[in-house]
Every structure is written in structure tokens, then in C-alpha cells.
Z-matrix of the N, CA and C atoms (Angstrom, degrees):
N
C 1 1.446
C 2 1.519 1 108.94
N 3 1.369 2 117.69 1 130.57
C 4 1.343 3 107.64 2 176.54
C 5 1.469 4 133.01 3 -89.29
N 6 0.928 5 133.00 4 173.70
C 7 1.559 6 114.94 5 -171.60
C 8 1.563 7 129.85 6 -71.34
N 9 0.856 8 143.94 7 137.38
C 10 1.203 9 134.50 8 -156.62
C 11 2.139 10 106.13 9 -93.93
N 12 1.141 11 98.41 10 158.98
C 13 1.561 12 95.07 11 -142.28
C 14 1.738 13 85.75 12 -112.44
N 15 1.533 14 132.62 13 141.78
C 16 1.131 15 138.67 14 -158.13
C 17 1.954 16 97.71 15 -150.19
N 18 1.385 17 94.39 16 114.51
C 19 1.861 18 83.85 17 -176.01
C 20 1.954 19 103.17 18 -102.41
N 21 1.114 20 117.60 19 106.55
C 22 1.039 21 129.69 20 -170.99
C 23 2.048 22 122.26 21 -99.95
N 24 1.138 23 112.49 22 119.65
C 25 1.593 24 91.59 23 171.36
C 26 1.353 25 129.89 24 -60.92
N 27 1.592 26 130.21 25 146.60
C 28 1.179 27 133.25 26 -168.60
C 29 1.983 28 83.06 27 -96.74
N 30 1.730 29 94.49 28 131.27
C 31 1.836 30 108.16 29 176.86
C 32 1.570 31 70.26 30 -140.55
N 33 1.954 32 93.72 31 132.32
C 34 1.196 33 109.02 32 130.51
C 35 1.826 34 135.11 33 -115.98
N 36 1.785 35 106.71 34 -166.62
C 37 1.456 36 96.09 35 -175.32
C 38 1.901 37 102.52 36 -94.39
N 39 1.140 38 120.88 37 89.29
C 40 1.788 39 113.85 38 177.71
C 41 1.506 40 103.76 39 -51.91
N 42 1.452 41 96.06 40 179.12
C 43 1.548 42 108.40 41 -164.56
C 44 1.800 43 103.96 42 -76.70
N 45 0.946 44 132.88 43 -6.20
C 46 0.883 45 125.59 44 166.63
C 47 1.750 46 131.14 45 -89.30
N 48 1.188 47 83.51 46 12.12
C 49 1.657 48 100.95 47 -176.92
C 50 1.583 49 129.54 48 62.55
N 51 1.585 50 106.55 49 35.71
C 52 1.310 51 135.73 50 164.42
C 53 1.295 52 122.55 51 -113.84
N 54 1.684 53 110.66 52 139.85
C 55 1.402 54 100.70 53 170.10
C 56 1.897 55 118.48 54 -102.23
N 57 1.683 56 68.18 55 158.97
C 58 1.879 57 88.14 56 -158.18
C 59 1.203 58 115.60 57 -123.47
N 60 1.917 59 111.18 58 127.76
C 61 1.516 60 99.95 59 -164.36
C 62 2.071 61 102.30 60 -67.40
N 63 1.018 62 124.76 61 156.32
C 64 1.378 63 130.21 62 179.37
C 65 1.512 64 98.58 63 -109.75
N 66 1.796 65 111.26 64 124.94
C 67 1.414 66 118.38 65 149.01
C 68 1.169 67 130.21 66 -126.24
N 69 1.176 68 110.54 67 -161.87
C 70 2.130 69 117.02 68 -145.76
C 71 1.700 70 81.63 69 -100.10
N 72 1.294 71 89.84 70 169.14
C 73 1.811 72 115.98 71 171.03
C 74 1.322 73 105.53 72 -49.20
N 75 1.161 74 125.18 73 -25.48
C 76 1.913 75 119.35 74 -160.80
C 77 1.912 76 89.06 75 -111.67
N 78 1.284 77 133.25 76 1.82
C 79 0.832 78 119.65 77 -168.56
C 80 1.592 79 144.67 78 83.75
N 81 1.320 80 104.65 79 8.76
C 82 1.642 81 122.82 80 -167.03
C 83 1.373 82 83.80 81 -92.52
N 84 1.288 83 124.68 82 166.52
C 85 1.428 84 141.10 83 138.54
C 86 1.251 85 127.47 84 -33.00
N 87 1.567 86 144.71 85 119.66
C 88 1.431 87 119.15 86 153.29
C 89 1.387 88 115.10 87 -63.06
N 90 0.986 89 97.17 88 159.95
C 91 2.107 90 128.18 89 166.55
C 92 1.454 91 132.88 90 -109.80
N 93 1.071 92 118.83 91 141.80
C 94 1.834 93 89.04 92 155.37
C 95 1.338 94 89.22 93 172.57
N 96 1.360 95 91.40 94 161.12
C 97 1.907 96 114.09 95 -162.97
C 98 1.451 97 110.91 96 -81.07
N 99 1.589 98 89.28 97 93.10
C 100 2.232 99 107.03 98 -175.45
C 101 0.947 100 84.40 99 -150.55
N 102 1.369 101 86.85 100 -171.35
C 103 1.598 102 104.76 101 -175.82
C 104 1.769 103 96.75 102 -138.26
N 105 1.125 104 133.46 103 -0.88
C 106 1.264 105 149.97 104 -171.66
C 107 1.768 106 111.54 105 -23.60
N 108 1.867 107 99.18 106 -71.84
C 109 1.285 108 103.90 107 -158.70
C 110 1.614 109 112.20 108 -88.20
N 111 1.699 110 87.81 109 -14.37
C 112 2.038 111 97.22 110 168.41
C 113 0.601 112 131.09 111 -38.95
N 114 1.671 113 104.42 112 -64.19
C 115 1.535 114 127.85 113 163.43
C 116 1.007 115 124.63 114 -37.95
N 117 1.952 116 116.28 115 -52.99
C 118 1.574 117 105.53 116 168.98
C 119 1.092 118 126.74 117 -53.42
N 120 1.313 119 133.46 118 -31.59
C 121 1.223 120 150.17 119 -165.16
C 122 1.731 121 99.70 120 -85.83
N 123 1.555 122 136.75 121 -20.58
C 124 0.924 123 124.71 122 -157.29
C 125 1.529 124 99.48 123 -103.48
N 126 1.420 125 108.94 124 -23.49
C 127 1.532 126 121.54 125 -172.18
C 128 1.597 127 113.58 126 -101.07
N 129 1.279 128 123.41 127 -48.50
C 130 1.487 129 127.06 128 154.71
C 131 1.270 130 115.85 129 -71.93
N 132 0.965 131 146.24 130 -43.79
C 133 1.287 132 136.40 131 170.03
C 134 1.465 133 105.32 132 -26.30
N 135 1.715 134 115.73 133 132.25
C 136 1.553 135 102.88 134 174.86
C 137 1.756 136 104.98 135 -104.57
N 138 1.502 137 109.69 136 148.28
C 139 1.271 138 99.40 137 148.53
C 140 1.188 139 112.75 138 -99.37
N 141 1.589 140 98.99 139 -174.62
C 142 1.817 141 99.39 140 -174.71
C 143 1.932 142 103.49 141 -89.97
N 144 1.163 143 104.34 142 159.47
C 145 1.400 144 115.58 143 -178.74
C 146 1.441 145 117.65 144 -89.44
N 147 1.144 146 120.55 145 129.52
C 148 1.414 147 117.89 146 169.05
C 149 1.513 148 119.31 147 -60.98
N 150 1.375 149 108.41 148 150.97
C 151 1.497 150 113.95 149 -178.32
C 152 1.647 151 117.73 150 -56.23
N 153 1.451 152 113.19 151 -21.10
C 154 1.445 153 98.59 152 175.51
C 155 1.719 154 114.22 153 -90.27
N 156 1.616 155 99.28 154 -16.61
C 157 1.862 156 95.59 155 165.55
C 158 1.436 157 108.13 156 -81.50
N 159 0.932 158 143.13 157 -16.69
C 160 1.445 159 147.19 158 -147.59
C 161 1.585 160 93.67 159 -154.17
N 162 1.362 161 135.10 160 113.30
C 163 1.231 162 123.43 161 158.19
C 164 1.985 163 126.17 162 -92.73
N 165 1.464 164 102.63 163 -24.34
C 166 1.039 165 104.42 164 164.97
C 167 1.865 166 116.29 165 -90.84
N 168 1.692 167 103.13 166 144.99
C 169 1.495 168 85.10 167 -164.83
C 170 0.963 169 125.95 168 -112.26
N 171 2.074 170 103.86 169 14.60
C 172 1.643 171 105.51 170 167.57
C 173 1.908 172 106.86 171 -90.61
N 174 1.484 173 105.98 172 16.52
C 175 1.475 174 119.22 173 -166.54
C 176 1.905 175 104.09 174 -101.39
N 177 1.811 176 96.08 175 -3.85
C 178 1.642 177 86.86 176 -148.99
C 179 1.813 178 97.12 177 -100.90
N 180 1.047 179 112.19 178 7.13
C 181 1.279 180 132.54 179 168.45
C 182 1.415 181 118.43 180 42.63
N 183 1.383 182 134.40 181 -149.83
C 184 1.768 183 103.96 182 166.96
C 185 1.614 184 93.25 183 134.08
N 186 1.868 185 136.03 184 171.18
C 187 1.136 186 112.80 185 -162.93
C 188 2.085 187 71.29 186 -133.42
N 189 1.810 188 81.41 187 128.90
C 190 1.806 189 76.87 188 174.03
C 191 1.364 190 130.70 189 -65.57
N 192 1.481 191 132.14 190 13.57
C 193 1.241 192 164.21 191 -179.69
C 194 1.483 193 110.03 192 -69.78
N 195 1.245 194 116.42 193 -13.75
C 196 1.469 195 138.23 194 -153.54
C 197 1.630 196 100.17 195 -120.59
N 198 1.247 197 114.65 196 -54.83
C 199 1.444 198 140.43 197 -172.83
C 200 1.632 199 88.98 198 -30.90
N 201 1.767 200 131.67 199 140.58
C 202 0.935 201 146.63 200 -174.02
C 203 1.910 202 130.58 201 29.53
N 204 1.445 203 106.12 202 54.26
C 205 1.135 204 125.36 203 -179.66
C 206 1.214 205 106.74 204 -159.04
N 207 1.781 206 103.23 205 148.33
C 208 1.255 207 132.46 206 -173.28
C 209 1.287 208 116.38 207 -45.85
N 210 1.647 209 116.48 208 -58.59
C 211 1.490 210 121.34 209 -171.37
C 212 1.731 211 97.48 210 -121.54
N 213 1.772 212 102.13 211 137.67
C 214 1.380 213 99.90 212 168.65
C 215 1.303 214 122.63 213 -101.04
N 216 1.429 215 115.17 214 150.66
C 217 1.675 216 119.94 215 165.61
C 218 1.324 217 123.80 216 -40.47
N 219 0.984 218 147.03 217 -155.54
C 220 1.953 219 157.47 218 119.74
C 221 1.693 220 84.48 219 84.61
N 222 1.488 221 91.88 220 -158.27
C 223 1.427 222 120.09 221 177.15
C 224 1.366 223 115.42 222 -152.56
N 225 1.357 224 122.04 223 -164.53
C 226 1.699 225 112.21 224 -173.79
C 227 1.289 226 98.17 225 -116.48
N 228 1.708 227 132.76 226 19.58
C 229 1.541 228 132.86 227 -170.40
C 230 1.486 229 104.53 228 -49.96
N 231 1.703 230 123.00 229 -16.41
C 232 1.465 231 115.41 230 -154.85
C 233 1.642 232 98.45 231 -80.02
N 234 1.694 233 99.53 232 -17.81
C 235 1.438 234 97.18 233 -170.53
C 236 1.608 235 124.57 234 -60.73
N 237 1.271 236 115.59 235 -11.56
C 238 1.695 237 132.74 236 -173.54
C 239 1.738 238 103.84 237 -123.51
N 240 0.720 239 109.46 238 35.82
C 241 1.661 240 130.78 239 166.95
C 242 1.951 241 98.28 240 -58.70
N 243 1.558 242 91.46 241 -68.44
C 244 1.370 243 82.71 242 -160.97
C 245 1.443 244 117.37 243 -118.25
N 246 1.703 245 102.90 244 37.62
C 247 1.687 246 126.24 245 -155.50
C 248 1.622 247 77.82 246 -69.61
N 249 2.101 248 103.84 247 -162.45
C 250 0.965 249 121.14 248 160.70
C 251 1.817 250 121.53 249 -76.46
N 252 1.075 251 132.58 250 -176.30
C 253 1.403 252 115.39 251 151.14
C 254 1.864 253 115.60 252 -112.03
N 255 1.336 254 90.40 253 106.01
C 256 1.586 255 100.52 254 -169.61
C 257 1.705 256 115.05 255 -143.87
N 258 1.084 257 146.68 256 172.61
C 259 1.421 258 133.35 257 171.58
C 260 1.582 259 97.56 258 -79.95
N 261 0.879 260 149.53 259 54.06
C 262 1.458 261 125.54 260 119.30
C 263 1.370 262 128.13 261 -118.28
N 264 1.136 263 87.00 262 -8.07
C 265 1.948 264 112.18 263 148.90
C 266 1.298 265 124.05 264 -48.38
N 267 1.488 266 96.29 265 -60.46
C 268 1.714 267 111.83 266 169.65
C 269 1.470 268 113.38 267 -59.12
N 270 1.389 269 94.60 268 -54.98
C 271 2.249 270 105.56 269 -176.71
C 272 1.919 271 91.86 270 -40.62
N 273 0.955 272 120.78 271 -43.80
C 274 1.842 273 131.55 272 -154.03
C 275 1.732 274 104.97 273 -90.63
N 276 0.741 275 103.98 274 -28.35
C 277 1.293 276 105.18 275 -176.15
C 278 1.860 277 109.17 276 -100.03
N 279 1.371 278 121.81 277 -48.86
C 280 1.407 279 117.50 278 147.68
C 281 1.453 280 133.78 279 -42.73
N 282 1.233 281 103.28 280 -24.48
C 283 1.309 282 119.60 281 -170.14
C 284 2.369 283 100.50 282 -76.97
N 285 1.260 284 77.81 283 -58.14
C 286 1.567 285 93.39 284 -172.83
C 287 1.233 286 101.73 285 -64.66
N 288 1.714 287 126.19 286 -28.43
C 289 2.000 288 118.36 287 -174.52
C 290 1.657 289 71.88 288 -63.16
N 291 1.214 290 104.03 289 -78.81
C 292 1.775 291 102.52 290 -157.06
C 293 1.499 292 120.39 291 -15.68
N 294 1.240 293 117.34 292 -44.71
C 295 1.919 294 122.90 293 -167.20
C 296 1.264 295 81.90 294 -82.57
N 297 1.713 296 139.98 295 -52.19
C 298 0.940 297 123.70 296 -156.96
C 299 2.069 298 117.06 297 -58.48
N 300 1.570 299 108.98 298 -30.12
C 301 1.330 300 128.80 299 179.23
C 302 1.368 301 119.56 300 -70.27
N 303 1.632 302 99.25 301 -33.60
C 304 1.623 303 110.38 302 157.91
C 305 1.721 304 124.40 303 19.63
N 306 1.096 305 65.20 304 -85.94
C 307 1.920 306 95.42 305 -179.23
C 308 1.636 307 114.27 306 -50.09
N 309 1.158 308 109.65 307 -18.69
C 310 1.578 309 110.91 308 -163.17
C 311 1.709 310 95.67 309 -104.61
N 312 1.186 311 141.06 310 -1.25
C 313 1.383 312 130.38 311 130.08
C 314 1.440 313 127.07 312 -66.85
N 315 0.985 314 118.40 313 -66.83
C 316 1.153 315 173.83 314 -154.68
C 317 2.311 316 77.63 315 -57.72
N 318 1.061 317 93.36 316 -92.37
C 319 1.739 318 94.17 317 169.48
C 320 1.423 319 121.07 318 -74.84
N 321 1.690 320 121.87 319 36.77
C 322 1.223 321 152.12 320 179.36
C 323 2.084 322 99.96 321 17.18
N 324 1.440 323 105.76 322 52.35
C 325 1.311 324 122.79 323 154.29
C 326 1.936 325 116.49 324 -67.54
N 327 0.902 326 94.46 325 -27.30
C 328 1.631 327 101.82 326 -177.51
C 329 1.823 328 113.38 327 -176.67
N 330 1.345 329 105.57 328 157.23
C 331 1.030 330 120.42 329 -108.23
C 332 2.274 331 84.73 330 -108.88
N 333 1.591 332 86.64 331 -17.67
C 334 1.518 333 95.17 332 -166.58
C 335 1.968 334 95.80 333 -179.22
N 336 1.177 335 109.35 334 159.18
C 337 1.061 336 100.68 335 161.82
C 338 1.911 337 107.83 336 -170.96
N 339 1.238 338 112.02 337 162.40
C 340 1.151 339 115.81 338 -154.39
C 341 1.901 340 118.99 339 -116.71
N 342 0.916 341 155.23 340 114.30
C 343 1.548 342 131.08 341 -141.31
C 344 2.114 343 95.09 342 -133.56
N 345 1.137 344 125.26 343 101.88
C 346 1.269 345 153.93 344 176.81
C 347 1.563 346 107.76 345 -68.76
N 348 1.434 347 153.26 346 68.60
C 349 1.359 348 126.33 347 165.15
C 350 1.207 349 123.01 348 -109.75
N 351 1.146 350 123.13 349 143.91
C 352 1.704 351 132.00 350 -162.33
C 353 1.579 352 116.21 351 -142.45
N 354 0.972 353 136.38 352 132.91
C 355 1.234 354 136.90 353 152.11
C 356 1.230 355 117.21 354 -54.58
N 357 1.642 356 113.43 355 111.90
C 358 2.107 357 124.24 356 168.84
C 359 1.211 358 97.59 357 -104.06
N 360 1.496 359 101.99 358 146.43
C 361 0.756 360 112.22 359 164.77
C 362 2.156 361 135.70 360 97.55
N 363 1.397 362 88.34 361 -47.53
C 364 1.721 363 122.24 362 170.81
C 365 1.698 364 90.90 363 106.81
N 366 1.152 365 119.92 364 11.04
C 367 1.666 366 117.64 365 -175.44
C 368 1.629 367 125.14 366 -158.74
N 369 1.774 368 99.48 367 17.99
C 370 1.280 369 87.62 368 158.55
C 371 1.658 370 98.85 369 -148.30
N 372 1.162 371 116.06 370 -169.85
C 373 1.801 372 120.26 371 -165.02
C 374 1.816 373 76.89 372 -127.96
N 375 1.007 374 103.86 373 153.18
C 376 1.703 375 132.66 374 -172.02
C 377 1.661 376 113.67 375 -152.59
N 378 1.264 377 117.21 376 119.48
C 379 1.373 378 133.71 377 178.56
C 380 1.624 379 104.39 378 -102.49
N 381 1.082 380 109.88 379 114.12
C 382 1.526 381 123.33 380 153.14
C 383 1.556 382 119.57 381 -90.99
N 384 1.604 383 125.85 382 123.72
C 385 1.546 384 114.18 383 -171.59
C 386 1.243 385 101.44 384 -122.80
N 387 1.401 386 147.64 385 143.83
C 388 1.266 387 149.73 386 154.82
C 389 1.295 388 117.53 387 -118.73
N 390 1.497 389 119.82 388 126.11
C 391 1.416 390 142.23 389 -176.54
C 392 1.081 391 122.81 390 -107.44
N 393 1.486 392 118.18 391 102.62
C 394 1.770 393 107.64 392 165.80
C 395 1.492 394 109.53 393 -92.73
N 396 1.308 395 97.48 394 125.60
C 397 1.398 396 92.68 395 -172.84
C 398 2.336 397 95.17 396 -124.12
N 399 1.264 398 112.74 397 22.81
C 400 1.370 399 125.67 398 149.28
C 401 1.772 400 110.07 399 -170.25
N 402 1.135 401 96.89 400 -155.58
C 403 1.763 402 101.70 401 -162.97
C 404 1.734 403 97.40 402 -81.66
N 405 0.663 404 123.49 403 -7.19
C 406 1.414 405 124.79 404 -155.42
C 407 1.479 406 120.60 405 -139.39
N 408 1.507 407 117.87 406 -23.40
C 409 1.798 408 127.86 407 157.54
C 410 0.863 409 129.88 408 -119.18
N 411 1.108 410 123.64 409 137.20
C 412 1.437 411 135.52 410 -165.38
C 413 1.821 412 105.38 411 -118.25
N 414 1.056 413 112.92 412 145.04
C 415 1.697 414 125.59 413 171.68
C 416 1.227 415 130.32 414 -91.95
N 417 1.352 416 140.33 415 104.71
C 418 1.253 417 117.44 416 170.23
C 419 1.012 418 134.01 417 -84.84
N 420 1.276 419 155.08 418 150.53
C 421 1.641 420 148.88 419 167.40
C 422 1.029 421 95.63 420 -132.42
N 423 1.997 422 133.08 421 143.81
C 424 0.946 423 147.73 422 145.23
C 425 1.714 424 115.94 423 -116.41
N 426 1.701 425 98.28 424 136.62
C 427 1.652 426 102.98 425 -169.19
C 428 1.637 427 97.53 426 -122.91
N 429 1.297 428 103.49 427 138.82
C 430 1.884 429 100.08 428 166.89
C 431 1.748 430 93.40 429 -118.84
N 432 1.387 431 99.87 430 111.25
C 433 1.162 432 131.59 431 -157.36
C 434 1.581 433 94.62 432 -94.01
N 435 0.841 434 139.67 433 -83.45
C 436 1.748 435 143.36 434 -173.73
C 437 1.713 436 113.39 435 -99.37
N 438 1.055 437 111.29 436 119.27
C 439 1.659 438 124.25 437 175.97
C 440 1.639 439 115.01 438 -100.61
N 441 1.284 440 120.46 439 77.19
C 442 1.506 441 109.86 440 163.91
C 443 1.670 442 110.45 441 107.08
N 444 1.745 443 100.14 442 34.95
C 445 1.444 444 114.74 443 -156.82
C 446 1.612 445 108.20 444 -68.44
N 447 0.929 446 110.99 445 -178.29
C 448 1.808 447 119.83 446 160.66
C 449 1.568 448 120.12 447 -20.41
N 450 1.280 449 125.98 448 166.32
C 451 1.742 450 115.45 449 162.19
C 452 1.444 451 119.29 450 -62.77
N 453 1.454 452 106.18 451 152.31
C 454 1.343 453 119.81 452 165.17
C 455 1.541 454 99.65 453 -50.61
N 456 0.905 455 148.82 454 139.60
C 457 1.688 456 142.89 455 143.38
C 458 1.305 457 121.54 456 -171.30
């Protein structure tokens, strides 16, 4: 089976510590076959929160990009931002990469994929991702998702 082909924008981090879409001499966009900035987009990306996770609803945050359509972008990872660091932190936050990856069956981008999160450190949350995107390669992505989160407890 051959690998399955994913046209992705090239974003980098500029000196100002933002990312920036990058284009060609003529001005088009670059591309190229990753999965890089998807991912960012699949895991930071927020959706909005339902009223029983979020009861106030200028609190429930969400990317208006989403607003009147069937399926949304992002995930709800923002919701454990400032949880404890404990396994149901992890259960919640794995849970949400997963919906957030959704899409990448689903629009037969890959083939299976696998979602790793762990506490490094004793103070940050860490995403490990693996992508088969044919019979024979696999993808890695690693995310350090939370820096200096809530208590251990």
C-alpha cells in the first residue's frame, strides 16, 4: 500500500515568537506532504464548550470558524490547561487529542493513529502521536502540551 498523501501548509516560528504561514517567490503559499500544522490546528484549535463543561458562556470559548457547521475543528485540550496533574487529566486530555484527530480517518488522511500522554517532568503534560498513514510508515509527532500546570493531586 502506498503512502497516503496529505497537502499541508508550511508555518513557521518567526523571531518574534509567532507562527507564520511561509510563501514562495511568486507569493502563493507553501505546501508539503506532513501533517505538522494540522495537527496544530487539530489539538489547539479550541472548540466551544458545552454548557455543562463550561456554565458561563462568555467562559466557553471556542474558534468562530466552527460557528454554523456540522463538524468542528480543534479540540477541548484548553479545558485542562490549568487542571491538576493526575490520570484523569491525562484520560481528558487524550481523550480530546483523539476527537481532535477525528478528521484524519474520517477524510482517509491516515490509516490509524495512536495518541501517547504522560506527565514529564512532575510539571508538564506531553503528547506522543503516531500516524500510519500506509502499511509500512508510521509518523511521529511529539507535543509539550502544558508547562507548569495545576498540582500533582
Amino acid at each position: 500500500m502506498s503512502r497516503i498523501e496529505s497537502v499541508d501548509v508550511v508555518v513557521e516560528l518567526n523571531v518574534d515568537g509567532i507562527f507564520d504561514i511561509q510563501m514562495d517567490d511568486e507569493g502563493d503559499v507553501l505546501s508539503i506532504d506532513a501533517l505538522d500544522t494540522s495537527l496544530r490546528r487539530s489539538i489547539y484549535g479550541e472548540r466551544r464548550a458545552t454548557k455543562e463543561e463550561v456554565p458561563v458562556p462568555q467562559l466557553r470559548r471556542g474558534w468562530i470558524g466552527n460557528e454554523g457547521k456540522d463538524f468542528e475543528d480543534g479540540s477541548k485540550v484548553w479545558l485542562y490547561e490549568q487542571s491538576r496533574l493526575n490520570s484523569e487529566t491525562l484520560n481528558g486530555v487524550r481523550s480530546e487529542i483523539k476527537n481532535g484527530l477525528l478528521w484524519l480517518l474520517e477524510d482517509k488522511v491516515a490509516l490509524e493513529y495512536q495518541v501517547n500522554v504522560v506527565i514529564a517532568d512532575e510539571m508538564r503534560i506531553t503528547a506522543d502521536i503516531k500516524i500510519k498513514r500506509s502499511s509500512d510508515a508510521v509518523d511521529n509527532f511529539y507535543f509539550n502540551l502544558f508547562e507548569n500546570t495545576g498540582d500533582r493531586g
